[in-house]
PDB file of N, CA, C and O in Angstrom:
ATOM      1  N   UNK A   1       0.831  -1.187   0.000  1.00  0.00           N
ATOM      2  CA  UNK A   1       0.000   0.000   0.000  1.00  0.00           C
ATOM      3  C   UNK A   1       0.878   1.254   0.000  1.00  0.00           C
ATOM      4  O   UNK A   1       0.864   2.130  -0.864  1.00  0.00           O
ATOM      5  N   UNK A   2       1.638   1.212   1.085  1.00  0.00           N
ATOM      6  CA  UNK A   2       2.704   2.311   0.332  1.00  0.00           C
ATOM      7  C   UNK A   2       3.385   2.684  -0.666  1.00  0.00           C
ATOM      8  O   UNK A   2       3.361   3.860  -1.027  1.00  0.00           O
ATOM      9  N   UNK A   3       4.211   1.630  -1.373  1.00  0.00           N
ATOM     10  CA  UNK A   3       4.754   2.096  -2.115  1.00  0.00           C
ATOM     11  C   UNK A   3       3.421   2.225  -3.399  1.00  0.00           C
ATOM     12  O   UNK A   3       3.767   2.853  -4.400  1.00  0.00           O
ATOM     13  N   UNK A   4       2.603   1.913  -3.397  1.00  0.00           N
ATOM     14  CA  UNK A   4       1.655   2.435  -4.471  1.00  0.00           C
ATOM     15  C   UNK A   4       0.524   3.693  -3.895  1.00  0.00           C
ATOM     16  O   UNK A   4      -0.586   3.744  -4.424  1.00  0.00           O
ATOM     17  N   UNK A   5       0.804   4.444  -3.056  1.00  0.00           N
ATOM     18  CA  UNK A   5       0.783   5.062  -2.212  1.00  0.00           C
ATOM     19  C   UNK A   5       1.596   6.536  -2.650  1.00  0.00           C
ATOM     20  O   UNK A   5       1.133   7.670  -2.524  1.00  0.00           O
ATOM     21  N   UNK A   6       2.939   6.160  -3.198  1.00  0.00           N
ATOM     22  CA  UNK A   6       4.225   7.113  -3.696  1.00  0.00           C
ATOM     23  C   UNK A   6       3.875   8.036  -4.904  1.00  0.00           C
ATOM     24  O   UNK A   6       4.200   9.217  -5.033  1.00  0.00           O
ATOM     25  N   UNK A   7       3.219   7.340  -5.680  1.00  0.00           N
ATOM     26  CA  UNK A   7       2.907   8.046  -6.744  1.00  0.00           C
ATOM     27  C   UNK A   7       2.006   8.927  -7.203  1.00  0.00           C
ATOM     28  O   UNK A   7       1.936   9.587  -8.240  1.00  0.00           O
ATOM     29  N   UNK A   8       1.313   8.822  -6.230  1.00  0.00           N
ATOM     30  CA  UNK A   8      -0.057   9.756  -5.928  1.00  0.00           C
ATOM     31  C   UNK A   8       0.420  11.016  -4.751  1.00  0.00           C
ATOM     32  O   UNK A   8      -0.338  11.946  -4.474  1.00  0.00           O
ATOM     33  N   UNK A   9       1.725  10.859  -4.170  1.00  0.00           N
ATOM     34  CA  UNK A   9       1.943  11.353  -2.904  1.00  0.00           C
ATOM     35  C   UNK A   9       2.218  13.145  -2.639  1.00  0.00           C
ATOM     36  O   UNK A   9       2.378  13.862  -1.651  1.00  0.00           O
ATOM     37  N   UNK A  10       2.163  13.344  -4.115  1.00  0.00           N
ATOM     38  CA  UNK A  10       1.826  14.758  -4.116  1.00  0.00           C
ATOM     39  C   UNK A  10       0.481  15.657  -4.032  1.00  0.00           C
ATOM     40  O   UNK A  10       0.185  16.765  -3.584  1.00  0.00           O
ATOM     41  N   UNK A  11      -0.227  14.517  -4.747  1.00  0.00           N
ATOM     42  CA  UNK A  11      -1.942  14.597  -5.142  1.00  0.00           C
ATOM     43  C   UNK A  11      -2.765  14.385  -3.818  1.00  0.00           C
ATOM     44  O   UNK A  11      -3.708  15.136  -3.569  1.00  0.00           O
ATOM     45  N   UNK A  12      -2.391  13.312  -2.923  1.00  0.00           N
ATOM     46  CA  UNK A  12      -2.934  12.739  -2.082  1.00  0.00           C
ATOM     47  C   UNK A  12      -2.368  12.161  -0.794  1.00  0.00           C
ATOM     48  O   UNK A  12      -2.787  11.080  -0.377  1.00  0.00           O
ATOM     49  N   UNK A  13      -1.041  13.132   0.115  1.00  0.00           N
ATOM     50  CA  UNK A  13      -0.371  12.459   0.853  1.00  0.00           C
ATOM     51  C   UNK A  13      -1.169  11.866   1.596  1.00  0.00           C
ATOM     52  O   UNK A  13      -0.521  10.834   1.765  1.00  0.00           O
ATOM     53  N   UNK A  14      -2.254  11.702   2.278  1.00  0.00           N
ATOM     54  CA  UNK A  14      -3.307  10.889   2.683  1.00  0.00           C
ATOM     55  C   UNK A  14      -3.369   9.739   2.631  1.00  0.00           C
ATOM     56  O   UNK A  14      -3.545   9.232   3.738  1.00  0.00           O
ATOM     57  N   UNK A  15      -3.275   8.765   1.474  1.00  0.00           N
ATOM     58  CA  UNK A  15      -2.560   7.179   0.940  1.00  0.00           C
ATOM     59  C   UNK A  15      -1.662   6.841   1.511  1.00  0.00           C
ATOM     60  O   UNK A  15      -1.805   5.940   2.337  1.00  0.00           O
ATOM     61  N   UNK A  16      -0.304   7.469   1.280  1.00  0.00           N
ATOM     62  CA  UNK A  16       0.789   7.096   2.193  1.00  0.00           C
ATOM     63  C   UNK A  16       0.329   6.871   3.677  1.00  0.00           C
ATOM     64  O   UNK A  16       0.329   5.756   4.199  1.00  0.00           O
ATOM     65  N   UNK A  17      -0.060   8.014   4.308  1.00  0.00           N
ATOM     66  CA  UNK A  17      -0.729   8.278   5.735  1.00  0.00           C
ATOM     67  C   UNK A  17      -1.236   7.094   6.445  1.00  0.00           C
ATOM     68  O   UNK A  17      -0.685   6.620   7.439  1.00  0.00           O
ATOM     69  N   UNK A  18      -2.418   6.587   5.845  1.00  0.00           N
ATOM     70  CA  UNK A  18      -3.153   5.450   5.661  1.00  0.00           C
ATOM     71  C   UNK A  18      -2.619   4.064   6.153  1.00  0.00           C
ATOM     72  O   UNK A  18      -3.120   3.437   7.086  1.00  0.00           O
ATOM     73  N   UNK A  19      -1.315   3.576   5.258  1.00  0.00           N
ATOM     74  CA  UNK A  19      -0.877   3.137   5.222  1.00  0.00           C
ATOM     75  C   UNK A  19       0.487   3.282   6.548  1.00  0.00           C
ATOM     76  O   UNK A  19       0.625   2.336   7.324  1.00  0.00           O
ATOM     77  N   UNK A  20       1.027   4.015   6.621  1.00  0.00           N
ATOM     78  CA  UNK A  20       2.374   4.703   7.022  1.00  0.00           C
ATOM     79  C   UNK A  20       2.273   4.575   8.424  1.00  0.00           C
ATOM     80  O   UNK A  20       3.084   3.836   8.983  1.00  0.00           O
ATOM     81  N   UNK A  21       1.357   5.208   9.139  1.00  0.00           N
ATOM     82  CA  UNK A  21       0.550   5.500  10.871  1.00  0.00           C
ATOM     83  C   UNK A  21       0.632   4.176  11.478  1.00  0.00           C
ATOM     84  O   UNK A  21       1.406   3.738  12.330  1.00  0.00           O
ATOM     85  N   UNK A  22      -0.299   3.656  10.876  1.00  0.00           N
ATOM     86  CA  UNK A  22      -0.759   2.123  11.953  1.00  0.00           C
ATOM     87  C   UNK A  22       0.610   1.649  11.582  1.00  0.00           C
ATOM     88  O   UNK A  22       1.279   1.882  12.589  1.00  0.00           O
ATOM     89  N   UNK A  23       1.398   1.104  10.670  1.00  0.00           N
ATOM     90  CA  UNK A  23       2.973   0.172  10.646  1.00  0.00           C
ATOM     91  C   UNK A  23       3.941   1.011  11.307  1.00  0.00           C
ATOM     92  O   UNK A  23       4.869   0.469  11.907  1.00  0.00           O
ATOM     93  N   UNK A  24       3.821   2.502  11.266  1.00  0.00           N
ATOM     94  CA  UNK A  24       4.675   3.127  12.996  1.00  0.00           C
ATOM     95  C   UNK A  24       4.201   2.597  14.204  1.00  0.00           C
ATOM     96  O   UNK A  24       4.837   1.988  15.065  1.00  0.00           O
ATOM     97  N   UNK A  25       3.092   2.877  14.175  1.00  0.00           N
ATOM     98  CA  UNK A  25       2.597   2.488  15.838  1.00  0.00           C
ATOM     99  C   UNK A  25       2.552   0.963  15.915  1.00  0.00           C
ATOM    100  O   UNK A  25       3.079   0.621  16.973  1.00  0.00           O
ATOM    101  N   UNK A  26       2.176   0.035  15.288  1.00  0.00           N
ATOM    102  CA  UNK A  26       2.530  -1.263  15.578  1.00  0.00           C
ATOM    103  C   UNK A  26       4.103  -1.595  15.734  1.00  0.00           C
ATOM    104  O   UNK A  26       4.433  -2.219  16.742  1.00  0.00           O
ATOM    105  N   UNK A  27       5.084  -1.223  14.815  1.00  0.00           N
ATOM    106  CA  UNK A  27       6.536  -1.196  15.151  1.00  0.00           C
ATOM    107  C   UNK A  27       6.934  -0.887  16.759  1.00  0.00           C
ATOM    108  O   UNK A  27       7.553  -1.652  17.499  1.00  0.00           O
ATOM    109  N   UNK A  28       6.349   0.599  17.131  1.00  0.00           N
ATOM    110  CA  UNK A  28       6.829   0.965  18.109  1.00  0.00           C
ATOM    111  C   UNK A  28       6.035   0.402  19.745  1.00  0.00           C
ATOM    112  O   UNK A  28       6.424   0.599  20.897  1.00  0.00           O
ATOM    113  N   UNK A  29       5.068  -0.188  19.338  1.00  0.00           N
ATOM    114  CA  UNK A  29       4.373  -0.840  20.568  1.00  0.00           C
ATOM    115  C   UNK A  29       4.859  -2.048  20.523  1.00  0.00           C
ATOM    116  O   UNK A  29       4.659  -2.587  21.611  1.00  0.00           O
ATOM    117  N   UNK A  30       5.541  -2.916  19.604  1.00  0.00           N
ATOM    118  CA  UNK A  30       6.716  -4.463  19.589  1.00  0.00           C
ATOM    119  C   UNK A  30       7.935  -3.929  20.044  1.00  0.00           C
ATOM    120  O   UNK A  30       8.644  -4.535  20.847  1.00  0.00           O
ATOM    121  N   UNK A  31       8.265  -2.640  19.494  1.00  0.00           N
ATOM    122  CA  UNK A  31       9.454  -2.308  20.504  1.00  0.00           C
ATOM    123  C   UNK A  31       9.191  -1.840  22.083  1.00  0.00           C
ATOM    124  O   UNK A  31      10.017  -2.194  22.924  1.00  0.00           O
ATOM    125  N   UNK A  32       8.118  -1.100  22.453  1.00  0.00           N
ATOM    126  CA  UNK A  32       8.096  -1.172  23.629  1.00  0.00           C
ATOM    127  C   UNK A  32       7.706  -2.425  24.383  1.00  0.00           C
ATOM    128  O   UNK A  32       8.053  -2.601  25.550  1.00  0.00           O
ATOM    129  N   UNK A  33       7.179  -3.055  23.887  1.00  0.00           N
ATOM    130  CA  UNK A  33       6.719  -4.635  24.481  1.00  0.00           C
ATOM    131  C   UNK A  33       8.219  -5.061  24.568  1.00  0.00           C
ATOM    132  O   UNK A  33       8.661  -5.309  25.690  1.00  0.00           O
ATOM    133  N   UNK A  34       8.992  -5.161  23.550  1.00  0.00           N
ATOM    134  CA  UNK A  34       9.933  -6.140  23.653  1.00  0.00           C
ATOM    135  C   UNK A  34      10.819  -5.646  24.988  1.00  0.00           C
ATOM    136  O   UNK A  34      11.108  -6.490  25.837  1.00  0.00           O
ATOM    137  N   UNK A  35      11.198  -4.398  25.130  1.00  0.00           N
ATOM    138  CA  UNK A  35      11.831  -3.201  26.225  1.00  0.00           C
ATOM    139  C   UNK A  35      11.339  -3.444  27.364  1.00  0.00           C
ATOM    140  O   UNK A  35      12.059  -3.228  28.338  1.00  0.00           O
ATOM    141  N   UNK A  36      10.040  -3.939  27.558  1.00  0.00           N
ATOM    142  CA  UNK A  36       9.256  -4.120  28.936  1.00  0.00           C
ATOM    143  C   UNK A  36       9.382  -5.628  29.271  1.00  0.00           C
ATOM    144  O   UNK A  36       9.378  -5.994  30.446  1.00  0.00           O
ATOM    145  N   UNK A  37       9.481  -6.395  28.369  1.00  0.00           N
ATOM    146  CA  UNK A  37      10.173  -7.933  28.385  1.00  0.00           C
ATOM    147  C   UNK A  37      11.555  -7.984  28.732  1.00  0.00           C
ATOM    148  O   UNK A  37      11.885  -8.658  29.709  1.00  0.00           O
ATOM    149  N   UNK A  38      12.375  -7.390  28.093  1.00  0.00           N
ATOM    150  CA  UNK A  38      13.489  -7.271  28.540  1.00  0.00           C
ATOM    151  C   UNK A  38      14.196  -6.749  30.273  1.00  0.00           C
ATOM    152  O   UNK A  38      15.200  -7.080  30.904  1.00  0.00           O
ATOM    153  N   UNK A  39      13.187  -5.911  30.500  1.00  0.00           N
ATOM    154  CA  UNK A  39      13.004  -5.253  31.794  1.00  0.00           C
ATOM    155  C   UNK A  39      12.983  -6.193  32.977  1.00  0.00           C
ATOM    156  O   UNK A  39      13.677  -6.261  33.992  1.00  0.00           O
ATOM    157  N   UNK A  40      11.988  -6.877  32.531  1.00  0.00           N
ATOM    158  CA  UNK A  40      11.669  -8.251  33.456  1.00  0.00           C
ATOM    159  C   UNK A  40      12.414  -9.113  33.606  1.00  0.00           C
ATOM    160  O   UNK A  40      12.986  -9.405  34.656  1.00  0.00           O
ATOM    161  N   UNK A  41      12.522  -9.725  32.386  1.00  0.00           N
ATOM    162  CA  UNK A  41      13.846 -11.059  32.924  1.00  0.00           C
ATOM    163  C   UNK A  41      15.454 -10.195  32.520  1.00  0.00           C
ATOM    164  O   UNK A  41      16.164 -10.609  31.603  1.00  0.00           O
ATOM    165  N   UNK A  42      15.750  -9.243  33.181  1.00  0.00           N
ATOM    166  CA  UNK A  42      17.071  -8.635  33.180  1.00  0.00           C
ATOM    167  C   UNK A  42      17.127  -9.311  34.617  1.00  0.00           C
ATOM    168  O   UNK A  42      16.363  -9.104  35.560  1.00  0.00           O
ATOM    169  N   UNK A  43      18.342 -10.267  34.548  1.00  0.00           N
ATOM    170  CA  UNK A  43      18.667 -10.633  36.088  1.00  0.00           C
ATOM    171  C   UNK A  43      19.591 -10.226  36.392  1.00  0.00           C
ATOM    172  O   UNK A  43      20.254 -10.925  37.158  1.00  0.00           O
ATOM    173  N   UNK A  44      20.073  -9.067  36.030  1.00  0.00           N
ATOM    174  CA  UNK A  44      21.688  -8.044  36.533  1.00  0.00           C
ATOM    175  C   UNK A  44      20.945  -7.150  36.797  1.00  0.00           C
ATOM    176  O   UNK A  44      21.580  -6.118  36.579  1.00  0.00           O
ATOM    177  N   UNK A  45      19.868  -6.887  37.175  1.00  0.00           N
ATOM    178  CA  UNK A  45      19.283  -5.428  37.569  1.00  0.00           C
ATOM    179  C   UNK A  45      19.180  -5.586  38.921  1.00  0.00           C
ATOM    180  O   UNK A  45      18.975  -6.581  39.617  1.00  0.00           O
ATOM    181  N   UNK A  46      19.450  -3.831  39.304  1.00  0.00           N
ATOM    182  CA  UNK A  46      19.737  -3.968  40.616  1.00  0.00           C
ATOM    183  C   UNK A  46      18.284  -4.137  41.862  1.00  0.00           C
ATOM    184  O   UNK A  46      18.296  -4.047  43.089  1.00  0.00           O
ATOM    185  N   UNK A  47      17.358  -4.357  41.075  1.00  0.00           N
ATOM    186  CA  UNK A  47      16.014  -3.951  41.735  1.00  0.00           C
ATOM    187  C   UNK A  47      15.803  -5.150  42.859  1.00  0.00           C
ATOM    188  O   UNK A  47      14.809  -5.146  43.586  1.00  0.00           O
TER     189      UNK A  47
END
C-alpha cells in the first residue's frame, strides 16, 4: 500500500498516511513490548 501510495503522494499524501501510521505504531508498541520484556527477565538489575 505504500509504495503504491508514492505516486499519488503529491496529489494525495493521505494514501501514504493510511498506510504509514498504523505500521509506525505497531513497530513501536513491539518495541516497547519487547523493552518491557526485557526489563523483566534482566537478572543483573539492581532492583
Amino acid at each position: 500500500m505504500i509504495r503504491d501510495g508514492t505516486q499519488y503522494l503529491l496529489m494525495a499524501p493521505h494514501m501514504l498516511l493510511v498506510a504509514g501510521i498504523p505500521l509506525m505504531l505497531v513497530v513501536l508498541a513491539v518495541n516497547m513490548l519487547g523493552d518491557a520484556v526485557r526489563d523483566k527477565l534482566d537478572v543483573k538489575s539492581n532492583k
